[in-house]
DRENDO-875487 format. One record per residue (C-alpha): residue number from 1; residue in one letter; z, x, y. Coordinates in pm, whole numbers, plus 50000, padded with zeros to 5 digits. Each point is the difference from the previous one (the first is absolute). Example, Ala and Ser with C-alpha at 12.3 -4.5 7.8 and 13.67 -1.06 7.14 Angstrom:
<rs>
<num: 1 residuo: A c3: 50780 c1: 51230 c2: 49550>
<num: 2 residuo: S c3: 49934 c1: 50137 c2: 50344>
</rs>
This chain:
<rs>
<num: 1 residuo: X c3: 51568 c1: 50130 c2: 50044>
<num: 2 residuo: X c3: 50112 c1: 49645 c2: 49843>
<num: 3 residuo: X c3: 49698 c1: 49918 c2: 49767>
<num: 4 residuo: X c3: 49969 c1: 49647 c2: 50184>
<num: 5 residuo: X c3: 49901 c1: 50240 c2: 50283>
<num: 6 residuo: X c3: 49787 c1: 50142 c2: 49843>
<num: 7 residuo: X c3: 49808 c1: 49747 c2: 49796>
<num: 8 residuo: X c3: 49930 c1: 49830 c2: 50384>
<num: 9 residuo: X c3: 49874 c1: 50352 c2: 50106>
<num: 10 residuo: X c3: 49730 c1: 49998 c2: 49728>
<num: 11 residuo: X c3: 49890 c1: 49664 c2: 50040>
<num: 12 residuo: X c3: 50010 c1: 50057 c2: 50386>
<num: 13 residuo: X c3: 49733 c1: 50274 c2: 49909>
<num: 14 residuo: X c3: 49786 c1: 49837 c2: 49743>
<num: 15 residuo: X c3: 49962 c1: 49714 c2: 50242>
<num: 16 residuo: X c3: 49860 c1: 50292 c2: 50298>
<num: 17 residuo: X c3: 49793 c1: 50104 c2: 49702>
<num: 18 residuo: X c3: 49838 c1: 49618 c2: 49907>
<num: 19 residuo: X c3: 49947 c1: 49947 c2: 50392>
<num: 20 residuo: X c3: 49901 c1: 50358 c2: 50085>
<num: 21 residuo: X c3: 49721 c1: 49989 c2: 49670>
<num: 22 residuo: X c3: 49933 c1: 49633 c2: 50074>
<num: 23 residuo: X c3: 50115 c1: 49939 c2: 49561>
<num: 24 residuo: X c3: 50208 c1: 49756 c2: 49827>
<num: 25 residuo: X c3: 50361 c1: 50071 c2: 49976>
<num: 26 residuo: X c3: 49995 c1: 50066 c2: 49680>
<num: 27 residuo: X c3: 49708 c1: 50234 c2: 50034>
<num: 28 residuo: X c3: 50185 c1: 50190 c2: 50219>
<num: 29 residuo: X c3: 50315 c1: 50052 c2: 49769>
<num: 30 residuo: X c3: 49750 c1: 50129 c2: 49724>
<num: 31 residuo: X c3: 49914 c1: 50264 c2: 50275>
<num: 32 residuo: X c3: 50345 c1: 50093 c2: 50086>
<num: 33 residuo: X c3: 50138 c1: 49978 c2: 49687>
<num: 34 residuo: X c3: 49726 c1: 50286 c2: 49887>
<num: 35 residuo: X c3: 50120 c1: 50237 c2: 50235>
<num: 36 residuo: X c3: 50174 c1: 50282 c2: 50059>
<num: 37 residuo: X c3: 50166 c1: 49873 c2: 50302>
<num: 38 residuo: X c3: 50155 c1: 49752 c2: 49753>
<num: 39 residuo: X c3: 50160 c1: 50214 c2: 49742>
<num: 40 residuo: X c3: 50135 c1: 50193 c2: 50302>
<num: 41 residuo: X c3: 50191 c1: 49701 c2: 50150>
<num: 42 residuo: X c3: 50098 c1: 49906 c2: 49714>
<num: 43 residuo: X c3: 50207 c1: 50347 c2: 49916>
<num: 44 residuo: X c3: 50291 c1: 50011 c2: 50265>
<num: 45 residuo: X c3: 49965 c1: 50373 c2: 49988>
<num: 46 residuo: X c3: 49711 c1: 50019 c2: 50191>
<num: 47 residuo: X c3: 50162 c1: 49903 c2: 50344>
<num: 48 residuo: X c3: 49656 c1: 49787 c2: 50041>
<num: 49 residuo: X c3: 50159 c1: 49633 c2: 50011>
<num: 50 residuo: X c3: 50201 c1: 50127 c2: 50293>
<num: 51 residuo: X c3: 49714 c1: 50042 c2: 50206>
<num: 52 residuo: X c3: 49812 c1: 49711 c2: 50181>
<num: 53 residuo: X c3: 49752 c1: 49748 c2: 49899>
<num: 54 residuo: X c3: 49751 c1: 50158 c2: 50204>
<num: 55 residuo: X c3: 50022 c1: 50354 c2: 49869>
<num: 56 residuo: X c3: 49999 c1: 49894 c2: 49631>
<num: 57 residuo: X c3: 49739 c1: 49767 c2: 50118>
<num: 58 residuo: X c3: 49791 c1: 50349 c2: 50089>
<num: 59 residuo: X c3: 50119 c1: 50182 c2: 49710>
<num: 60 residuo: X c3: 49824 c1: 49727 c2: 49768>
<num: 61 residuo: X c3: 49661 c1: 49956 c2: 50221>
<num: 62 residuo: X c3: 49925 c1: 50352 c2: 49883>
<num: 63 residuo: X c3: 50058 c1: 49884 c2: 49683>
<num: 64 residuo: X c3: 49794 c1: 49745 c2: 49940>
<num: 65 residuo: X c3: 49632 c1: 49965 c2: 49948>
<num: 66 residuo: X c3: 49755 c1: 49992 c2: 50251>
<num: 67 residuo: X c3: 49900 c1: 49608 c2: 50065>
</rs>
């Protein structure tokens, strides 16, 4: 995947994340940023920027702390 791709797939999902949390943008990139969703996209390996926005989107709910 072309890292232009990519960098609109992560800010496609930190914007779900401000809206879905009802946070600041930049709130919600502190959250993703902390997670291991994050260092997984971020390592081609994985597979996991392949997959949708909704199913990383899943992946990182369970991830991140209870509001």
């Amino acid at each position: 995947m072309r890292d232009d791709v990519l960098e609109r797939k992560i800010a496609r999902i930190i914007l779900a994340i401000a809206e879905e949390r009802g946070v600041s943008e930049e709130a919600a990139i502190d959250l993703f940023y902390a997670t291991e969703t994050y260092r997984q996209l971020a390592d081609p390996a994985t597979g996991l920027r392949l997959m949708s926005d909704g199913y990383i989107l899943e992946d990182l709910r369970q991830q991140l702390p209870v509001r």
